[in-house]
C-alpha positions as CSV (number, residue, x, y, z in Angstrom):
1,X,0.0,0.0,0.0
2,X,1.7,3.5,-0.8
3,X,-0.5,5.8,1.1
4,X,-0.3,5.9,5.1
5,X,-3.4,3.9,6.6
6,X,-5.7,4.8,9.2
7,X,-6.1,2.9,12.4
8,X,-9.4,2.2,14.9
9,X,-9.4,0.5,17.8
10,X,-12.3,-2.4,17.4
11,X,-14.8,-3.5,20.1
12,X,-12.4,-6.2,20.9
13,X,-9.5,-3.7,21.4
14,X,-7.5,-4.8,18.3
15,X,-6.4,-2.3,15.2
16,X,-8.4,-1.8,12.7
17,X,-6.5,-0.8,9.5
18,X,-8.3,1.7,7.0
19,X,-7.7,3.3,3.7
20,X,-7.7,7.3,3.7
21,X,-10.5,8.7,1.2
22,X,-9.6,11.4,-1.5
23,X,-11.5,13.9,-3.1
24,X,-9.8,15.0,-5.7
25,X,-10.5,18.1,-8.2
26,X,-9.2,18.0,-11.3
27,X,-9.9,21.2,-12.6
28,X,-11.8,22.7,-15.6
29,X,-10.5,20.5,-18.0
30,X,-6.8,21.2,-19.3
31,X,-4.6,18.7,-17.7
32,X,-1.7,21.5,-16.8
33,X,-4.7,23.1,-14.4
34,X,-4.4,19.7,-12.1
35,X,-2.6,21.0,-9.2
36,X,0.5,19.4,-7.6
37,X,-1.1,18.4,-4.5
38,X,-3.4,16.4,-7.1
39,X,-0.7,14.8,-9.1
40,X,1.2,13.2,-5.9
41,X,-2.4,12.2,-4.5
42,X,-3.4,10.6,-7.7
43,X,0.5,8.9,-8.2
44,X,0.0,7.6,-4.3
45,X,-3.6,6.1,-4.5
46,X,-4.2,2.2,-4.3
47,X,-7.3,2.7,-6.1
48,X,-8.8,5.4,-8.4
49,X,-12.8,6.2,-8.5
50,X,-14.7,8.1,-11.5
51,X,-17.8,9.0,-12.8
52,X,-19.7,8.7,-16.5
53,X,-22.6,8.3,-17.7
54,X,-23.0,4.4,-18.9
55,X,-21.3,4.3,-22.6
56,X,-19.4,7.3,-22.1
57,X,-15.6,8.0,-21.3
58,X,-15.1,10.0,-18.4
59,X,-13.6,13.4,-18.8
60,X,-12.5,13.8,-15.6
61,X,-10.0,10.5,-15.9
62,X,-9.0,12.0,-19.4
63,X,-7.6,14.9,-17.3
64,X,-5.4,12.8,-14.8
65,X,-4.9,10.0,-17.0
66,X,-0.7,11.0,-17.4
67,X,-0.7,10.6,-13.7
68,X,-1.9,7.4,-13.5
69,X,-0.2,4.2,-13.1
70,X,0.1,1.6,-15.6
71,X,-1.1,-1.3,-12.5
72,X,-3.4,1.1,-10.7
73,X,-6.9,-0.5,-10.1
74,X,-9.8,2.2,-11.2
75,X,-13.3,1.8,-10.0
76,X,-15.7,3.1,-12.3
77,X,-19.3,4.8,-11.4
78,X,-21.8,4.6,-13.6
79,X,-24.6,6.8,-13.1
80,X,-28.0,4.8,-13.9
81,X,-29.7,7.9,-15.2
82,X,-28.9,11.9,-16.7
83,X,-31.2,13.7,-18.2
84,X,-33.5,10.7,-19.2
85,X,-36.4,11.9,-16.5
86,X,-36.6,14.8,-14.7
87,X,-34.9,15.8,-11.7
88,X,-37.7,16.1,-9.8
89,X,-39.5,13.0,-10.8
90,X,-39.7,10.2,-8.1
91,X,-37.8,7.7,-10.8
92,X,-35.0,10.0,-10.5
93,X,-34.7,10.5,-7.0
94,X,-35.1,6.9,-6.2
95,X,-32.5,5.8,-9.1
96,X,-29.5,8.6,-8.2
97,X,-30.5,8.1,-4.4
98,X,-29.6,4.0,-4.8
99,X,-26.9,5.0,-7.0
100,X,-25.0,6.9,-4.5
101,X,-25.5,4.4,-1.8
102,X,-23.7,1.5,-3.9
103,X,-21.2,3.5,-4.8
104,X,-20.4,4.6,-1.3
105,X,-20.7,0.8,0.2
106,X,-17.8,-0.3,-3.1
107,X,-15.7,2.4,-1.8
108,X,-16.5,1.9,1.7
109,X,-15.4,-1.6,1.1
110,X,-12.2,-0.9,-0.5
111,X,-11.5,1.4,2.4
112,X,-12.0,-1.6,4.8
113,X,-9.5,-3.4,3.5
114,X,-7.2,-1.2,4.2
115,X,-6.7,0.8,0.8
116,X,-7.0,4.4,0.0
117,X,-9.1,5.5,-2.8
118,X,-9.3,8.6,-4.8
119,X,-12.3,9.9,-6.4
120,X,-12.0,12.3,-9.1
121,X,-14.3,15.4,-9.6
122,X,-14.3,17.7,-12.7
123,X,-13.6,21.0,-11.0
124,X,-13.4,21.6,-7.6
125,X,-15.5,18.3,-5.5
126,X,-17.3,20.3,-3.2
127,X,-18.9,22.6,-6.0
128,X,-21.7,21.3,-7.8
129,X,-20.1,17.9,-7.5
130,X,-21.2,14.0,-7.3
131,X,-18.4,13.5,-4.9
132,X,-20.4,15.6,-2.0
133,X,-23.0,12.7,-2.2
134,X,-20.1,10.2,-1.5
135,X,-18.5,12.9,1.2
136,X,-21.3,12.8,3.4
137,X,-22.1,9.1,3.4
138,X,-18.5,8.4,4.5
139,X,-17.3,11.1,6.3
140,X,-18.1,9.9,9.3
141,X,-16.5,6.2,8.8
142,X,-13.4,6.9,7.1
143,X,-11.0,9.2,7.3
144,X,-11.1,12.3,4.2
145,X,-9.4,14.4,2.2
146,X,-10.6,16.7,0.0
147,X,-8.1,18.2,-2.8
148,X,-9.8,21.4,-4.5
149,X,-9.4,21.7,-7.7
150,X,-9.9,25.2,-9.9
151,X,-13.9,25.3,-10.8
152,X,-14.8,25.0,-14.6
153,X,-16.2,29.0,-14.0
154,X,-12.9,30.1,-13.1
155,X,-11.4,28.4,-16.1
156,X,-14.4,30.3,-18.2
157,X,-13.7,33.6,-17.4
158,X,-9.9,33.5,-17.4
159,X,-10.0,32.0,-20.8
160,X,-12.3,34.6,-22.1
161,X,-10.3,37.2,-20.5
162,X,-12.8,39.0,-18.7
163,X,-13.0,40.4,-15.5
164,X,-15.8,38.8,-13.1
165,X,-16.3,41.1,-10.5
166,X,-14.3,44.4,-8.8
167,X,-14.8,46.2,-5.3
168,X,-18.1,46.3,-4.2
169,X,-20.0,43.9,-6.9
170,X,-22.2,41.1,-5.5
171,X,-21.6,37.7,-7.9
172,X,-24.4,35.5,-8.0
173,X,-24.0,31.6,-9.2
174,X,-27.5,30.2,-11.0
175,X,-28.4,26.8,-12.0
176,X,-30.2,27.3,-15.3
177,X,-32.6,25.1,-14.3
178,X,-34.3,27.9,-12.4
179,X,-38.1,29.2,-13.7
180,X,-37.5,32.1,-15.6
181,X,-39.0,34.8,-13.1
182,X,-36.7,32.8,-10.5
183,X,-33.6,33.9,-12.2
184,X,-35.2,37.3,-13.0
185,X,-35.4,38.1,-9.8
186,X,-32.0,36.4,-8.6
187,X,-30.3,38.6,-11.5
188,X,-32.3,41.8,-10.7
189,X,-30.0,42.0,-7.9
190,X,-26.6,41.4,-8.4
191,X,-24.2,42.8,-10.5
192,X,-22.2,40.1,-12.2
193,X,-23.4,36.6,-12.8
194,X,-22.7,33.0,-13.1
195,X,-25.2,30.8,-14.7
196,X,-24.3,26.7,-14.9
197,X,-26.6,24.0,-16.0
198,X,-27.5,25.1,-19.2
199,X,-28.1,22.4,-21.5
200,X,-31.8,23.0,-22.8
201,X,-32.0,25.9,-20.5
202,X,-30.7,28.3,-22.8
203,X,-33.6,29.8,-24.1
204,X,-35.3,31.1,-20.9
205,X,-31.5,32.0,-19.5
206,X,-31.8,34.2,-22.6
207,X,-35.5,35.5,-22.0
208,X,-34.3,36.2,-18.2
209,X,-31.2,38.2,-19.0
210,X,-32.9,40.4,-21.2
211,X,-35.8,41.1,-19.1
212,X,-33.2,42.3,-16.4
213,X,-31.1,43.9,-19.2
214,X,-28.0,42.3,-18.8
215,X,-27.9,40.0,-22.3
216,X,-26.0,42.3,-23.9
217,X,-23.1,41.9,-21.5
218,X,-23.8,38.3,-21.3
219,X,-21.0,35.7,-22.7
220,X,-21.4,31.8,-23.8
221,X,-18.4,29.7,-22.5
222,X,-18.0,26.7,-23.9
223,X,-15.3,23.6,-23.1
224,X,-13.4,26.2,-21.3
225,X,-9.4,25.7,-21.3
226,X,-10.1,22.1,-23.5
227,X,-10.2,21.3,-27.2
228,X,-13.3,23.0,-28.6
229,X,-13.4,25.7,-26.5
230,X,-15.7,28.8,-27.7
231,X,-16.7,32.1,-26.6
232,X,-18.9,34.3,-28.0
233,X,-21.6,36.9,-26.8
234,X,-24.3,34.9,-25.7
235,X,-27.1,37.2,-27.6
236,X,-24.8,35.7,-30.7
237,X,-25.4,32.1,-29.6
238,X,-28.7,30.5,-31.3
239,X,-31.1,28.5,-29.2
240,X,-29.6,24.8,-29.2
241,X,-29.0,23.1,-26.4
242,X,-25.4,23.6,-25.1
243,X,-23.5,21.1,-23.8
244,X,-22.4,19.6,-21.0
245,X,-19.3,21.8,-20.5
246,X,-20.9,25.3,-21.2
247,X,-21.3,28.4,-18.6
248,X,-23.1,31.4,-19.1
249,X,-21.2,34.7,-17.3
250,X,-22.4,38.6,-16.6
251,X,-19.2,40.2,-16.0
252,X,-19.7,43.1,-13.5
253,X,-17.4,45.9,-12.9
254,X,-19.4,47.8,-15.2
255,X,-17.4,50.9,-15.3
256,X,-14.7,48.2,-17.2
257,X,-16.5,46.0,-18.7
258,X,-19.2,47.3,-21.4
259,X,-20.4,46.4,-24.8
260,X,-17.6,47.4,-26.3
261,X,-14.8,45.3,-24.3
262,X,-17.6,42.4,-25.5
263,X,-17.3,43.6,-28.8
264,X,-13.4,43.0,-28.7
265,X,-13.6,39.3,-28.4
266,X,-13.0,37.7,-30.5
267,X,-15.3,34.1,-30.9
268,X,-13.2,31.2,-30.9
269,X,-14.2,28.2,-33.4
């Protein structure tokens, strides 16, 4: 084993040897934004843990995949169900809640043995990530470490170049999935935004920033710091669903940032 175990003392007053759990942000998508404390985690693990939809690669292992090694044992996480029913539905709830239970008892069980295990999450695990659902089934059995990880919104507005917020501005993050007047009145007061989730959301994240009047200063991020990457003014951006990796941002600091820094950028193919 290359990582230090953890030990308990049992009802019957003998050791207990555990593996330490790990989770671990690998950023918002380019491999050089994996930090160091990452890389050695990663390099040190007995086991590595990932999430992807069935049938898909996951893009969080195509991040670390350089730090892996060639024997390491990986422990993949399916989830049952995306977008297939609605969040909300009773199907859903009951599907990702028995997910998330498995998933904790396989690590939980290669934690008892005595291993450590590290579970990757695509920008930083504690934002908007699966791994919280793992963190707080097992917090309290094993010990944890979580390794932050840069969040895909940071990568969005550095690569766009754009300023998020100065001085006195109040930044707001949105899921898209919000009803319209719901984000209305979230981006009524604030002056710069963040808007995730957006997917088939697009249209009514449109409808709601130009009810507030902020669409003209609003941008469309797109595989932010990977292959593909695009930016563009998001009153530019027609109505089809986005994908997975896509933010919406409202740069504040309006006394810098205005139509015409927007019009300067360029939109990246």
């Amino acid at each position: 084993m290359r990582s230090t175990p953890e030990f308990s003392a049992s009802s019957g007053g003998q050791l207990i040897v555990s593996g330490r759990l790990y989770g671990v942000g690998t950023g918002p998508g380019d491999p050089e934004l994996l930090t160091l404390k990452a890389a050695r985690v990663l390099a040190e693990a007995d086991v590595v843990a990932w999430f992807a939809k069935a049938g898909n690669q996951s893009n969080a292992r195509r991040v670390i995949s350089e730090h892996l090694r060639p024997d390491q044992p990986e422990l993949a996480l399916y989830y049952p169900v995306t977008t297939e029913l609605h969040r909300h539905s009773s199907g859903y709830r009951d599907a990702i809640a028995e997910f998330y239970r498995e998933s904790a008892e396989r690590l939980a069980a290669e934690l008892s043995a005595g291993r450590s295990v590290a579970v990757l999450s695509e920008g930083d695990p504690l934002f908007f990530g699966s791994w919280m659902h793992l963190h707080v089934r097992l917090r309290d059995r094993f010990e944890v470490e979580v390794i932050p990880g840069v969040t895909g919104m940071a990568g969005g507005w550095s690569s766009a170049g754009v300023p998020i917020c100065q001085g006195d501005d109040v930044l707001t993050i949105l899921p898209g999935t919000l009803a319209e007047d719901a984000l209305v009145d979230r981006l009524s007061r604030c002056e710069a935004a963040v808007i995730m989730k957006v997917g088939r959301n697009l249209p009514r994240i449109k409808n709601a920033l130009e009810r507030v009047g902020l669409l003209a200063r609003a941008l469309y991020v797109e595989r932010a710091t990977m292959q593909g990457e695009q930016i563009m003014r998001l009153i530019e951006r027609d109505d089809r669903p986005a994908p997975y990796f896509s933010i919406v941002l409202v740069p504040g600091w309006a006394e810098c940032t205005h139509p015409m820094t927007l019009d300067a950028l360029a939109v990246r193919p």
